[in-house]
C-alpha positions as CSV (number, residue, x, y, z in Angstrom):
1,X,-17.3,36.4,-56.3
2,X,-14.9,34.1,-58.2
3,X,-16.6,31.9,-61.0
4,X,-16.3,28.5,-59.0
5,X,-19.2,26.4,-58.0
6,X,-20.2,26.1,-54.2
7,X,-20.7,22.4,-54.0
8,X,-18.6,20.7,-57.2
9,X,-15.6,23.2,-57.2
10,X,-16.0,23.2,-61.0
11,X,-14.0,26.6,-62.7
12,X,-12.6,27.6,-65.8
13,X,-10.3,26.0,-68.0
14,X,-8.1,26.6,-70.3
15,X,-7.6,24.9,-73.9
16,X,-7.5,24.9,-77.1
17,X,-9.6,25.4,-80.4
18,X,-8.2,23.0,-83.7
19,X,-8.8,24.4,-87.0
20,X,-8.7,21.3,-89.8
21,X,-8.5,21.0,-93.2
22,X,-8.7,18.3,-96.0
23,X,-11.3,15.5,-96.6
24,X,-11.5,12.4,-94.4
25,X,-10.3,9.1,-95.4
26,X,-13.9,7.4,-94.6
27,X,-15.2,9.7,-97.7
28,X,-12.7,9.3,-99.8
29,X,-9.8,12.0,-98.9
30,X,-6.0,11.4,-97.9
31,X,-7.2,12.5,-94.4
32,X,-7.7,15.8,-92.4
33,X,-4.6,17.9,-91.2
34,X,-4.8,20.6,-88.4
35,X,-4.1,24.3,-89.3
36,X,-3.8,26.3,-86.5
37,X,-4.8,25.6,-82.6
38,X,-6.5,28.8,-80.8
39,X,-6.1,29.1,-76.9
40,X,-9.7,29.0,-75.5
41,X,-11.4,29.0,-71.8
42,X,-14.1,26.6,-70.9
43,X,-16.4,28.1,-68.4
44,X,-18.7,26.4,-66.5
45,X,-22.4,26.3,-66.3
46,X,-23.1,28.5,-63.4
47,X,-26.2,29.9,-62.4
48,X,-26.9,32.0,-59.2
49,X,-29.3,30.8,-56.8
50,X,-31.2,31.3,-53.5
51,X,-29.8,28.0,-51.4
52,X,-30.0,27.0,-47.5
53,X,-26.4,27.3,-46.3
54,X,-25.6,26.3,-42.6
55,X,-29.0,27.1,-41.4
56,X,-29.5,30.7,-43.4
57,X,-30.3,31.7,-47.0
58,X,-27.8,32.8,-49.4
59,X,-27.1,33.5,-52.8
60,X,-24.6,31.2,-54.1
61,X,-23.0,30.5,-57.5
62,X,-23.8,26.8,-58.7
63,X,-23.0,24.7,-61.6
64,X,-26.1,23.3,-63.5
65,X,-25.0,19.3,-62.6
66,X,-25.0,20.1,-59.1
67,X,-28.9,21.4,-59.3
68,X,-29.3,18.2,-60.9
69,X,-27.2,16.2,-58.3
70,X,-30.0,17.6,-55.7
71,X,-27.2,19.2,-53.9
72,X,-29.0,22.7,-53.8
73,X,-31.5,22.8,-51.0
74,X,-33.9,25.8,-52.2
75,X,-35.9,28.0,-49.0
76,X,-39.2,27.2,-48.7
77,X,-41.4,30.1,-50.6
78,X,-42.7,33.2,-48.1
79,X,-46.6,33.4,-47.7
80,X,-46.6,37.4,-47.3
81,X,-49.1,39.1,-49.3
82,X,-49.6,42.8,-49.2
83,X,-52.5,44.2,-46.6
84,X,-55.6,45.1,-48.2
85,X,-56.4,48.4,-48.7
86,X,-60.1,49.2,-47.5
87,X,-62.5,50.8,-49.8
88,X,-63.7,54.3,-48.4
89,X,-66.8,54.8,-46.2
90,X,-66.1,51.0,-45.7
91,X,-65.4,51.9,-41.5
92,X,-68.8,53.7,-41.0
93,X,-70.8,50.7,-42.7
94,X,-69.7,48.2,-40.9
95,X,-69.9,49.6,-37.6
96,X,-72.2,52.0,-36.7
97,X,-71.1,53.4,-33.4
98,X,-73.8,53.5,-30.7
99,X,-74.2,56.5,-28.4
100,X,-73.0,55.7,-24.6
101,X,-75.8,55.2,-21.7
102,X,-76.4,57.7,-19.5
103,X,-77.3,56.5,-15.7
């Protein structure tokens, strides 16, 4: 799954890292220089979610703004609880069985 959101279209980009030196003129200095600029990748925020999509549930990748937007539309949460499992002797307690008329 490629790192791209679902709704935004947000993905990583490339840039670059600045490395300075010297003291800035506001303080005091002669100003600050750059030494060296590093390639770098910005990546987005993406979380993986649990979202409606045309009708069925999916898990989709999403950036964080568009969970804020309200773009994400989350499936309602399931009711299912296990069965409970009956304590023994519980069936001959509560109901006796009676013996069948003879005519």
């Amino acid at each position: 799954m490629p790192r791209v959101c679902y709704f935004t279209g947000k993905k990583t980009r490339s840039g670059r890292k600045l490395a300075h030196r010297g003291k800035p003129k506001y303080l005091g200095g002669v100003g600050v220089k750059i030494t060296g600029k590093t390639k770098r990748k910005f990546k987005p925020n993406l979380q993986t979610v649990r979202a409606v999509v045309d009708g069925g549930i999916k898990r989709i990748k999403v950036s964080a703004k568009a969970i804020r937007m309200g773009l994400v539309t989350k499936p309602p949460k399931r009711n299912w609880k296990p069965p409970q499992a009956e304590p023994e002797g519980a069936d001959e307690q509560a109901a006796p069985e009676q013996p069948a008329e003879q005519e």
